[in-house]
C-alpha positions as MATLAB code, in Angstrom:
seq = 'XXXXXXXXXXXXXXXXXXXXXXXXXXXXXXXXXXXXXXXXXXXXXXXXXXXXXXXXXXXXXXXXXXXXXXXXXXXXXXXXXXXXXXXXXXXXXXXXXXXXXXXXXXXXXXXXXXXXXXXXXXXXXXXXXXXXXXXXXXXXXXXXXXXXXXXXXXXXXXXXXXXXXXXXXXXXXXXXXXXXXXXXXXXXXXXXXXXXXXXXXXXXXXXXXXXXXXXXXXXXXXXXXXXXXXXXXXXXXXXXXXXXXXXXXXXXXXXXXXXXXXXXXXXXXXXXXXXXXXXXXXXXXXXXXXXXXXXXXXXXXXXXXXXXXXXXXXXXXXXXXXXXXXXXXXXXXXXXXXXXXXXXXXXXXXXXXXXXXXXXXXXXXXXXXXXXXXXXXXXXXXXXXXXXXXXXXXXXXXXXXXXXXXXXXXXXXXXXXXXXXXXXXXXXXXXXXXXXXXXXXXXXXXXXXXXXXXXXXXXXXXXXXXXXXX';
ca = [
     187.250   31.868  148.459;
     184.621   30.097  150.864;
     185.001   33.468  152.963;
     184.518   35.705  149.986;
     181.186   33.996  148.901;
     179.772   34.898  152.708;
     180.787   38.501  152.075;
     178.629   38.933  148.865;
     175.248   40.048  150.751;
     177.086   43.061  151.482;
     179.165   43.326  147.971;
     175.484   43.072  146.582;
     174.272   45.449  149.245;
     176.973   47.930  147.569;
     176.257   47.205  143.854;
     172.639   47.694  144.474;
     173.278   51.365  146.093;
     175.169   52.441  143.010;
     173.622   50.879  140.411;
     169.921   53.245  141.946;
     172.178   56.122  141.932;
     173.165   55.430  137.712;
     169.672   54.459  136.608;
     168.289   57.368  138.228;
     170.227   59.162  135.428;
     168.154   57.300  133.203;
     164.782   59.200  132.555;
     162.979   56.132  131.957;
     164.422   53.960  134.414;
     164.043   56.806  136.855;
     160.199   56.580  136.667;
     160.743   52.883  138.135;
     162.886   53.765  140.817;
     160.803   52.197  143.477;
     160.647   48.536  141.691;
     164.300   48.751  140.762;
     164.730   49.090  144.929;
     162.170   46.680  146.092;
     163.869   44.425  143.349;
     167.521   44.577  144.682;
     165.869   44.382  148.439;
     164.053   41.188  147.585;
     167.795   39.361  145.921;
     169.269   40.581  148.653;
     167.348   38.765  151.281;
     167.895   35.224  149.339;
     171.164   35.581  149.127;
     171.408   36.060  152.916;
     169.151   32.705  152.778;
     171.246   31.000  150.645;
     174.290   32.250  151.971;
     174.583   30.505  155.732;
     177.002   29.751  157.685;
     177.206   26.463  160.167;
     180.677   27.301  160.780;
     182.714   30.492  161.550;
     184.098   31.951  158.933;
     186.331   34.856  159.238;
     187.467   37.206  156.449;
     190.294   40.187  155.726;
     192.769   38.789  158.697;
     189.234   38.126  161.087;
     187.830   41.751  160.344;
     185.083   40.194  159.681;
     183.101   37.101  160.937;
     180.413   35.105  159.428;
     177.893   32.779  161.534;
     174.510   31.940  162.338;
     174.512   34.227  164.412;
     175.455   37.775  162.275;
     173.277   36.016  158.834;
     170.312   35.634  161.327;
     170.712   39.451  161.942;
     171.315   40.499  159.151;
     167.719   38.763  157.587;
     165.999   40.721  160.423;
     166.980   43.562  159.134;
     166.665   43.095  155.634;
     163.478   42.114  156.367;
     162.668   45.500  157.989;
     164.202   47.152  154.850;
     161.783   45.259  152.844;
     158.970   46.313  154.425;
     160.265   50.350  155.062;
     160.802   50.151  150.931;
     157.461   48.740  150.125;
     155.566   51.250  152.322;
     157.513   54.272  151.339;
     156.690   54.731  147.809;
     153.781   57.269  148.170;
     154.677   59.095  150.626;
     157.925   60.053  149.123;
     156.137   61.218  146.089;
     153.790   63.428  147.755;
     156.832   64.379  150.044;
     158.962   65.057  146.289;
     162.136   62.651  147.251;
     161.215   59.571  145.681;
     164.451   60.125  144.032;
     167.723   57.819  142.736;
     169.592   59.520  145.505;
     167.639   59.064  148.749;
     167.179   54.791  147.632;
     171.167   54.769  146.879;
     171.597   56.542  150.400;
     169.170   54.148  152.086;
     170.946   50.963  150.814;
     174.221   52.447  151.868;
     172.725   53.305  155.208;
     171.837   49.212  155.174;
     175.420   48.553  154.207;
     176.849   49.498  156.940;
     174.832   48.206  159.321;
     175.428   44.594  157.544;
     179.193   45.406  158.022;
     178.758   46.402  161.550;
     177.186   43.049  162.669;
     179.699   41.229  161.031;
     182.515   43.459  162.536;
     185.318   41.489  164.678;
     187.763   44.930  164.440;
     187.332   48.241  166.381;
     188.254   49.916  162.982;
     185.552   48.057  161.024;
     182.929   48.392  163.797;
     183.534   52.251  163.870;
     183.049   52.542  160.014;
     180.031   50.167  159.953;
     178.788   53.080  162.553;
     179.844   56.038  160.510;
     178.592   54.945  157.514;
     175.182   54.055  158.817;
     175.204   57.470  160.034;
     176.720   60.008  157.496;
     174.261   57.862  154.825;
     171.016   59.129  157.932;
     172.105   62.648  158.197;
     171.761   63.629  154.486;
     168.665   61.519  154.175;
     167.181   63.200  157.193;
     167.974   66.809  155.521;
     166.528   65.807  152.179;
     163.516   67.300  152.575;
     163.586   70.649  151.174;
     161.092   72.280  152.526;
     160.625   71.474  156.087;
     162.933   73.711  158.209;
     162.411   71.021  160.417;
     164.716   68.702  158.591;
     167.444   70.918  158.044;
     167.518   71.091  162.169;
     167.470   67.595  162.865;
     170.008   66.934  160.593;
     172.543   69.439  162.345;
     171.487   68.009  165.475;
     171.961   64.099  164.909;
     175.205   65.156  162.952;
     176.864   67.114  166.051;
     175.569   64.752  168.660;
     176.826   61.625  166.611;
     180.221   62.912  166.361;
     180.471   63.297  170.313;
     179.093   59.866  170.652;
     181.472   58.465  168.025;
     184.099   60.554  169.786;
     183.408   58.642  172.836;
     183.567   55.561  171.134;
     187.205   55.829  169.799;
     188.299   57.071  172.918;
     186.954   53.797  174.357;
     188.863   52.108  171.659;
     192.573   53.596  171.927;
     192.397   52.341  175.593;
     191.953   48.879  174.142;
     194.106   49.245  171.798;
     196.445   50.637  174.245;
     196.231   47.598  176.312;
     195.466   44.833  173.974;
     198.078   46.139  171.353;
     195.271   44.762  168.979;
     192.398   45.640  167.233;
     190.849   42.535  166.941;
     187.409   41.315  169.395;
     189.088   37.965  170.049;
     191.865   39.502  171.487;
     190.683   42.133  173.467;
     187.784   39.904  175.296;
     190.514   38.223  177.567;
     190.274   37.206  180.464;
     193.797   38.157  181.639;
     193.603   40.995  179.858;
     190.882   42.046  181.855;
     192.551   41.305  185.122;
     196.214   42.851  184.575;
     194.284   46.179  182.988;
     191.351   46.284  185.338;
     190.680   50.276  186.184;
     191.527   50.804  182.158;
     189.342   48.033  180.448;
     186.494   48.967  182.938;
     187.256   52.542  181.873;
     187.450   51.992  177.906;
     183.803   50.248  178.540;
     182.254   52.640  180.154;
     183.280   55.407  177.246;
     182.184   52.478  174.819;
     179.113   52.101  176.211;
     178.301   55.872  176.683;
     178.577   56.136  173.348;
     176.538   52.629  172.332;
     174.185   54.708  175.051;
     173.962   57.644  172.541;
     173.225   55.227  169.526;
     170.213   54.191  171.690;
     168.886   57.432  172.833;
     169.215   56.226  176.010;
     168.944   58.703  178.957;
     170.555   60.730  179.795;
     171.796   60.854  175.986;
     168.869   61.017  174.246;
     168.426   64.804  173.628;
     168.523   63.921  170.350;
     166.164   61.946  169.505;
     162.865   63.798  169.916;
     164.101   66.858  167.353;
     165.081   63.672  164.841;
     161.488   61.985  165.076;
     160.087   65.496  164.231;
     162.195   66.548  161.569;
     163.061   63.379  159.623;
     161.006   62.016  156.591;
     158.762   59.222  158.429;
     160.565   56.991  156.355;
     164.127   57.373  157.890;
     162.579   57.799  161.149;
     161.400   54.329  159.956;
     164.838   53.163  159.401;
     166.762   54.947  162.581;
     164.020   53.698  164.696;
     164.736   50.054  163.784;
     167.566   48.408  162.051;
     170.610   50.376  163.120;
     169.694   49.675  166.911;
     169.743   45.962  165.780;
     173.423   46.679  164.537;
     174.485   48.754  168.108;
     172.446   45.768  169.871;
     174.887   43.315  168.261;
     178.132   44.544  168.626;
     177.065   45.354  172.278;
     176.204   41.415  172.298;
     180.337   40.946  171.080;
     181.713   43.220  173.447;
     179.859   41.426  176.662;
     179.366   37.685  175.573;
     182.130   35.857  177.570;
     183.879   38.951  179.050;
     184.411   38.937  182.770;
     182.758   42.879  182.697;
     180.019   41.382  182.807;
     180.891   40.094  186.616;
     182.053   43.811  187.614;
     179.613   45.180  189.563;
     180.262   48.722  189.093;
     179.537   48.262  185.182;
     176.429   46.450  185.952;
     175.441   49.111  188.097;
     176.368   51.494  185.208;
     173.794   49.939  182.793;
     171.533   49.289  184.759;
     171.478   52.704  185.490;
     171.223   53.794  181.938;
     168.703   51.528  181.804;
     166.092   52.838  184.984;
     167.195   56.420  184.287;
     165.841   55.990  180.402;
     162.109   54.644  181.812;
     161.746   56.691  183.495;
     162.654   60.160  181.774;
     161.118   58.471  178.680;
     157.833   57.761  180.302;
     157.684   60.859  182.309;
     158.436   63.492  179.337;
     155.903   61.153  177.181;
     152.788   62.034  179.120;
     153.458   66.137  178.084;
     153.563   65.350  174.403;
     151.037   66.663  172.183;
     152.891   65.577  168.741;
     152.743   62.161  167.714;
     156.199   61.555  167.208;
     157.668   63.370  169.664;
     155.600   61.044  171.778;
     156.920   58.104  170.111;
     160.504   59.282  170.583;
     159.910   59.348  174.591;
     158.531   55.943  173.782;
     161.409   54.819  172.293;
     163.837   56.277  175.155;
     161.341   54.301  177.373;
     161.885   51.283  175.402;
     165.755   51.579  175.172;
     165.757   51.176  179.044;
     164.593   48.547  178.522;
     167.048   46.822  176.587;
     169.612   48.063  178.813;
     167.873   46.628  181.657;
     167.748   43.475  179.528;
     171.627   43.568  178.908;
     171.924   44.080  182.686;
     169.975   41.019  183.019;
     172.633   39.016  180.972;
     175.464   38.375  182.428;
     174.628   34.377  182.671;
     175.002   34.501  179.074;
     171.233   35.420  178.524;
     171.273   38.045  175.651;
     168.514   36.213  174.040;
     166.414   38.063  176.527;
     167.322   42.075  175.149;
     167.625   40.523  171.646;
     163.828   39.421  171.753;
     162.872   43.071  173.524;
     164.916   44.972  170.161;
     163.091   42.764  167.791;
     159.828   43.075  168.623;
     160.210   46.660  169.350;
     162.198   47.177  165.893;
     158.588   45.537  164.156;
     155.911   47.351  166.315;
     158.402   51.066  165.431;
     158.339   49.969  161.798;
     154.793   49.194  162.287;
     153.438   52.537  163.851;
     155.984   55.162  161.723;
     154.693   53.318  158.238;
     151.161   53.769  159.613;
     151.265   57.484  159.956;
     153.455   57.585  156.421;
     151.001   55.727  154.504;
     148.531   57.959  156.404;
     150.414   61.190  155.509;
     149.001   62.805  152.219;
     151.086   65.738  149.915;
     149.504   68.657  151.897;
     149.496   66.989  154.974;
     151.273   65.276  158.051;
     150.120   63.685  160.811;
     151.568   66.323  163.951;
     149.445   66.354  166.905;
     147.430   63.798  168.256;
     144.518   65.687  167.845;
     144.810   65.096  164.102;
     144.107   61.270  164.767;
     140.542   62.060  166.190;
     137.614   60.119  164.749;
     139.852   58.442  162.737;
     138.418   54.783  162.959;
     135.666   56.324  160.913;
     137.894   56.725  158.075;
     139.738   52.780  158.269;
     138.310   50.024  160.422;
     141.276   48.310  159.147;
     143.938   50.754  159.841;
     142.918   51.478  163.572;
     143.095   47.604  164.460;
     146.632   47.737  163.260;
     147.558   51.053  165.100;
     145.654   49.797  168.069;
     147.621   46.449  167.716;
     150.617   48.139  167.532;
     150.198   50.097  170.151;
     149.178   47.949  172.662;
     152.347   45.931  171.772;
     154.862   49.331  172.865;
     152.963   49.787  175.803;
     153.672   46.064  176.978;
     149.845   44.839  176.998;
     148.768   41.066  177.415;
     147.979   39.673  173.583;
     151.036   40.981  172.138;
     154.502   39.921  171.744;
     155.869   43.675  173.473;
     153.856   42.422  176.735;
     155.605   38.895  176.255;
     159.228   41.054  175.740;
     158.843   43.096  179.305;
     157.460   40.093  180.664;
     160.774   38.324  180.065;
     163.135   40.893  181.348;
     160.918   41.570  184.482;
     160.908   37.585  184.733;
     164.952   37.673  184.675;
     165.136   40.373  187.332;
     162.666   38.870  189.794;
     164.332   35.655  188.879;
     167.607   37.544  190.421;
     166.408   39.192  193.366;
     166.142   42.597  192.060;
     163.055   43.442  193.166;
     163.283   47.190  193.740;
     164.625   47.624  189.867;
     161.769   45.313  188.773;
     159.791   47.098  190.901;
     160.538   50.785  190.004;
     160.664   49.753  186.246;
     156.689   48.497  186.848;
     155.631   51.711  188.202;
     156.422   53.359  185.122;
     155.902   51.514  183.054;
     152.405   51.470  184.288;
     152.575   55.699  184.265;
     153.007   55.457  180.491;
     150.033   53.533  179.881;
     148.266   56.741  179.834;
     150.079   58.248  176.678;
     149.311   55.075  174.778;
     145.992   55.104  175.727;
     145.327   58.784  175.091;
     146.172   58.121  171.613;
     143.766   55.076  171.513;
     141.070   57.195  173.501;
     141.300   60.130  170.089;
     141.227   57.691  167.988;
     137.945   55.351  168.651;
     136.542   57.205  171.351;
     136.529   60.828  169.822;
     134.496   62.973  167.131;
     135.904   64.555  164.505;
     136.464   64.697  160.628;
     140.308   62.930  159.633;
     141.369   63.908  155.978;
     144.588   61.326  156.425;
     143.273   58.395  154.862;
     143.089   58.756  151.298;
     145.303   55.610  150.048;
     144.049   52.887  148.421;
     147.642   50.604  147.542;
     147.110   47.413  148.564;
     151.007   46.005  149.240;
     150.984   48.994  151.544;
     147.904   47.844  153.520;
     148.872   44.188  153.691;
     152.146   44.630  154.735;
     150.836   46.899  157.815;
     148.241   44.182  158.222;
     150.704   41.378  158.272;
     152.967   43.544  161.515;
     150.035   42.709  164.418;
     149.760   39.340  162.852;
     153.209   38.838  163.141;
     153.070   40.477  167.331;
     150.146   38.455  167.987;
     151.490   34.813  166.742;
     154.959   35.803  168.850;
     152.987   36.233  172.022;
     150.957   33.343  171.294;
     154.029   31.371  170.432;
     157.330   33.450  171.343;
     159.460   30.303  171.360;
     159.554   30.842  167.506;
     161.714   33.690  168.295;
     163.289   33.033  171.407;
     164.431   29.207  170.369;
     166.276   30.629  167.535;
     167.782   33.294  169.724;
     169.082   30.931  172.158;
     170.664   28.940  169.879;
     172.979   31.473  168.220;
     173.563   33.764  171.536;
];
């Protein structure tokens, strides 16, 4: 019964999803849509509050698990649902898909994220990732009229099954050699040595395919086509919270496993890691649409995290778990910027269409000059403080030429972020995007550089926590 009560986030998670989809059948309660969501998002968050574990609690024969660790998670990404549902509201009904449907999709979409951080079982942890994803693709295609949509939905839908593919494949081998399906089992250290060539084979398919959920080079065709075509809002959401998921169950597979002292696999990620910098930073400085630009970003900023993971085996995870974070709030940050920015005849596309725009909002520039700043990895914000960390870590181990070549560019896509920064204060022109005057929108975009500004100033906020349930 104990274990029960730490499932009911997620049982909540589940009621709230279909009780959006029954009152949008409701023509009155259909009007309210919006509260009804921010509503259930707002319980849901307490009862991951009330609802912590000091112990370990497992549930359905250890399919799941319950600790600090997967409730502190889970609130991050609540949290980030929070503030994706408050911001959305406008732009979805100038977009026409403020409807039951899309909410109902989104909670699911949460759902099984929630169940993938609490997954201890390959079969659980592969429907936590379908789920997540089947929820994205029709969410990303709900936009009837943008072709665009209807493309990145076909896209993210074919590539995700290959990745998916990849990950199962990963997951018979273990199977195969554990002759279970459970975490505990498989992360053993005899396992590992009487299975060697197959368990470091089974990680590399597992980790192609967490490399996929990243848009990590070289699998991140992808992503650039999604960013385009999606509703900002579920770019919003893919952007953010199910990396956090991916990030964790990456965190299960490695914590404790003697992979983590294999050199080859090392060399793998970090591999992954350098290759996604670089490609990301590289194909960034071309862009001349916003969000394909902050796609390449967020390739960019995936190598990073892989370069953080590489950094880890000395059981340091808290190091990529800060970098995923902070880059989760600065993309939730930037994406409900140019939502809350986007009017019913208009979208932000090129960067041109930002020019002169701190004549429009004072107030909105700081934040998307905050924001920025914070994805390039500039002093004053908690991004610098997040490369600073993982640079710090490989310096720390002698890998100078990695640090080294991840610097460089690093330092090459400064330019893109400043180019953006440069049309925005530093050019003339007339910007019809600002035309909202909702004041839960504005504050909550206020409160994101407030929030990267106090965790540079005082990071250990973050990181303490971290350390303490990594």
């Amino acid at each position: 019964m104990n274990g029960m009560i730490s499932f009911i986030p997620e049982i909540f998670t589940l009621f709230a999803s279909m009780s959006i989809l029954m009152l949008g059948l409701i023509k009155k309660a259909a009007t309210k849509i919006h509260l009804f969501s921010i509503t259930f998002s707002i319980i849901l968050f307490a009862l991951t509050i009330i609802i912590q574990n000091t112990e370990v609690i497992y549930i359905f024969d250890k399919t799941l698990k319950f600790d600090t660790g997967t409730a502190f998670f889970k609130q991050i990404c609540i949290s980030l649902f929070i503030i994706i549902i408050l911001v959305s509201n406008q732009f979805l009904i100038d977009k026409k898909i403020q409807r039951a449907e899309f909410y109902s999709l989104l909670f699911l979409s949460l759902l099984g994220t929630l169940l993938l951080i609490s997954s201890e079982n390959l079969i659980m942890i592969f429907l936590g990732i379908e789920l997540t994803a089947l929820c994205l693709y029709s969410m990303i295609a709900l936009s009837k009229n943008n072709i665009l949509s209807y493309e990145a939905a076909i896209k993210y839908f074919v590539l995700s099954i290959i990745a998916s593919g990849l990950l199962l494949f990963g997951f018979s081998f273990l199977y195969g050699i554990s002759s279970s399906l459970n975490l505990s089992d498989i992360l053993n250290d005899q396992l590992y040595f009487e299975n060697l060539s197959i368990y470091f084979f089974s990680y590399i398919l597992i980790f192609v395919g967490i490399a996929f959920k990243f848009a990590a080079a070289p699998f991140h065709m992808w992503l650039p086509d999604i960013y385009e075509g999606s509703p900002y809002i579920v770019t919003t959401f893919i952007s953010s919270i199910p990396k956090i998921g991916i990030f964790y169950i990456a965190f299960r597979f490695l914590d404790n496993n003697l992979i983590m002292l294999n050199d080859l696999f090392l060399y793998f990620l970090m591999s992954i890691g350098l290759l996604s910098i670089a490609l990301g930073n590289i194909f960034a400085l071309s862009q001349t649409k916003v969000m394909r630009l902050l796609a390449y970003s967020g390739i960019a900023n995936a190598g990073f995290i892989f370069l953080g993971i590489f950094v880890s085996s000395n059981s340091s995870f808290y190091v990529p778990a800060f970098y995923i974070i902070i880059y989760s709030i600065s993309s939730v940050g930037i994406i409900s910027i140019l939502s809350v920015l986007s009017s019913k005849g208009f979208n932000i596309v090129y960067i041109n269409d930002l020019k002169g725009f701190v004549n429009n909002s004072a107030f909105l520039s700081l934040s998307f000059l905050i924001i920025l700043l914070s994805l390039a990895g500039i002093p004053f914000t908690a991004g610098f403080y997040a490369k600073y960390i993982i640079f710090n870590e490989l310096i720390s181990r002698e890998f100078f030429v990695i640090a080294l070549i991840a610097i460089i560019f690093t330092a090459i896509g400064l330019y893109y972020y400043l180019r953006i920064i440069w049309f925005i204060y530093f050019e003339d022109g007339f910007s019809t995007l600002y035309n909202v005057k909702n004041p839960i929108s504005n504050f909550i975009i206020f409160l994101i550089p407030i929030i990267i500004i106090i965790l540079f100033l005082v990071p250990d906020l973050l990181l303490d926590r971290l350390i303490s349930i990594l």
